[in-house]
TORKEGU-827058 format. One line per field, with one value per residue (C-alpha): x, y, z. Coordinates in steps of 0.2 Angstrom, whole numbers, plus 5000, padded with zeros to 4 digits. Layout:
xx <- X	...
yy <- Y	...
zz <- Z	...
***
This chain:
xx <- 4692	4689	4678	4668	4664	4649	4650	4670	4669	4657	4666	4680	4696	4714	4714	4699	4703	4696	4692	4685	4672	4668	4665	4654	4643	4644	4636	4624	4620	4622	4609	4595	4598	4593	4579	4572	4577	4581	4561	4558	4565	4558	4540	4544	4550	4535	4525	4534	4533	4513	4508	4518	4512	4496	4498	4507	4492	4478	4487	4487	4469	4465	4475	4473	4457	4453	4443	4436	4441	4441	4455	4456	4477	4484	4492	4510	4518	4532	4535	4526	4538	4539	4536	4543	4539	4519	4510	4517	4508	4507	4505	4491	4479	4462	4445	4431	4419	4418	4403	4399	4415	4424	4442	4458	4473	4489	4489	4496	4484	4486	4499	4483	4472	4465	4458	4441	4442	4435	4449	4452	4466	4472	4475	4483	4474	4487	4480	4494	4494	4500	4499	4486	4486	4495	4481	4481	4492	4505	4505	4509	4521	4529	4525	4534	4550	4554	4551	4561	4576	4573	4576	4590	4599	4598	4605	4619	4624	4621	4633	4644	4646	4650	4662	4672	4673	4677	4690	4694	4691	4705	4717	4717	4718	4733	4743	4739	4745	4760	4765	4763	4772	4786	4787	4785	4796	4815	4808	4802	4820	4832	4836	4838	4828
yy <- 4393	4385	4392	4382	4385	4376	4368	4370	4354	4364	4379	4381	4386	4381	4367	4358	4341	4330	4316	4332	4332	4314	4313	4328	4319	4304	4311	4319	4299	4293	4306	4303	4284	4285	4296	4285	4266	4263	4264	4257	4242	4240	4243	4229	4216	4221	4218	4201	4194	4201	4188	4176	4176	4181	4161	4152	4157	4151	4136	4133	4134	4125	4108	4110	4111	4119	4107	4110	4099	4092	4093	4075	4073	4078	4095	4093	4107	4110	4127	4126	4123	4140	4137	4151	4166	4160	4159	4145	4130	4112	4094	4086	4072	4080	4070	4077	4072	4071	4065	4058	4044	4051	4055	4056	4062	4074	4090	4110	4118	4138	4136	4140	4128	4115	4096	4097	4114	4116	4122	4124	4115	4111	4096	4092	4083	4069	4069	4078	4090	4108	4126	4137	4148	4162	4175	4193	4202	4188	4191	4210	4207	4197	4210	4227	4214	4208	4226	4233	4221	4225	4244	4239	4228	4242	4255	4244	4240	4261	4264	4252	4257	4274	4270	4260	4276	4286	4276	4276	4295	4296	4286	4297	4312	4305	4300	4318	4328	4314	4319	4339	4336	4328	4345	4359	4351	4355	4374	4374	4364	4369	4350	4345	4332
zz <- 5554	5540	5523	5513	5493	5489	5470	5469	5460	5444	5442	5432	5440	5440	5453	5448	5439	5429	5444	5452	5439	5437	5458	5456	5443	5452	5468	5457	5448	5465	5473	5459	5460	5479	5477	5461	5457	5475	5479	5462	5467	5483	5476	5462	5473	5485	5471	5467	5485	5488	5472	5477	5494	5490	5479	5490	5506	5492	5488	5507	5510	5495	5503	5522	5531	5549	5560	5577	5588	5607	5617	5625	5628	5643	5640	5644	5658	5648	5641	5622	5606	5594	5578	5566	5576	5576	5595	5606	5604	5610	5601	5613	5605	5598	5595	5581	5572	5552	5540	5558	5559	5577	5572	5583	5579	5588	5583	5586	5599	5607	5623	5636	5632	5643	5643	5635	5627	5607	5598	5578	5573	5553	5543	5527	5513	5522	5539	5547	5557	5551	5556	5549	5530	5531	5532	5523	5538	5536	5516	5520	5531	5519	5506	5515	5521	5505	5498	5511	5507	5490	5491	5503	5492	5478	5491	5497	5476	5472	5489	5481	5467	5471	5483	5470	5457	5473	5477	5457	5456	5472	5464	5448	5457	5470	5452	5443	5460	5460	5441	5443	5460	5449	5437	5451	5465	5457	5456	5474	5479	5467	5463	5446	5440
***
């Protein structure tokens, strides 16, 4: 049966060493550093990654433009590619009309769609065919993952860092018991030193 005294580590009493005291007050730095910077940093580099996202999804609107288009390519019976997480999608030829000169060109288009269907598809001021600007769901996901790995990486750095003056704190402690070991041990064997 074992007891247990809370806050051994505060109180002053004859087997309470120094390292003792130092491990104490790092739980205690350890504990508020959790509790505070931790979401801190989170919420900063969620704020970071939201305006860049936010000016990365803007730039992308600003240089591609969405087009509705016919499907007039055969649509293949393969399975679709996967771009990047995004709905599968396959690259058939499309036909629209623009400032009224009829435009072809191959493009992504929703895995489901079939010959003769109006689709909207993006272009590049290039021509090329890309995937759509991010919307506002995409820049929060973005947003609470890099926030998240933000409060991560400051918990994994605060872990860290206390495990290495634990480890500190342990070594002390293991030389101070090895030196009192050295004074007490010819009275407990009756060797001389």
């Amino acid at each position: 049966m074992r007891t247990r005294v809370r806050g051994w580590r505060w109180r002053r009493n004859p087997l309470r060493r120094r390292s003792d005291v130092v491990e104490a007050w790092t739980v205690l730095a350890v504990a508020l550093l959790l509790l505070l910077v931790a979401p801190l940093a989170g919420a900063a580099v969620g704020w970071w990654a939201h305006d860049d996202a936010r000016a990365v999804a803007a730039e992308q609107r600003a240089e591609r433009h969405r087009v509705r288009a016919e499907v007039t390519g055969r649509v293949p019976d393969t399975p679709p590619t996967v771009q990047g997480g995004r709905e599968r999608s396959y690259r058939v030829t499309v036909r629209w009309t623009e400032a009224g000169v009829a435009k072809t060109a191959t493009a992504r288009v929703p895995a489901g769609t079939d010959q003769g269907e109006k689709v909207d598809v993006w272009f590049d001021s290039l021509g090329r065919s890309v995937a759509p600007p991010p919307d506002e769901t995409a820049v929060w996901q973005h947003t609470l993952t890099m926030g998240a790995c933000g409060a991560g990486g400051a918990i994994a750095v605060i872990l860290l860092g206390h495990s290495l003056v634990r480890a500190a704190a342990n070594r002390h402690r293991l030389t101070e018991w090895e030196r009192e070991w050295a004074l007490t041990e010819p009275q407990w064997t009756r060797r001389r030193a």
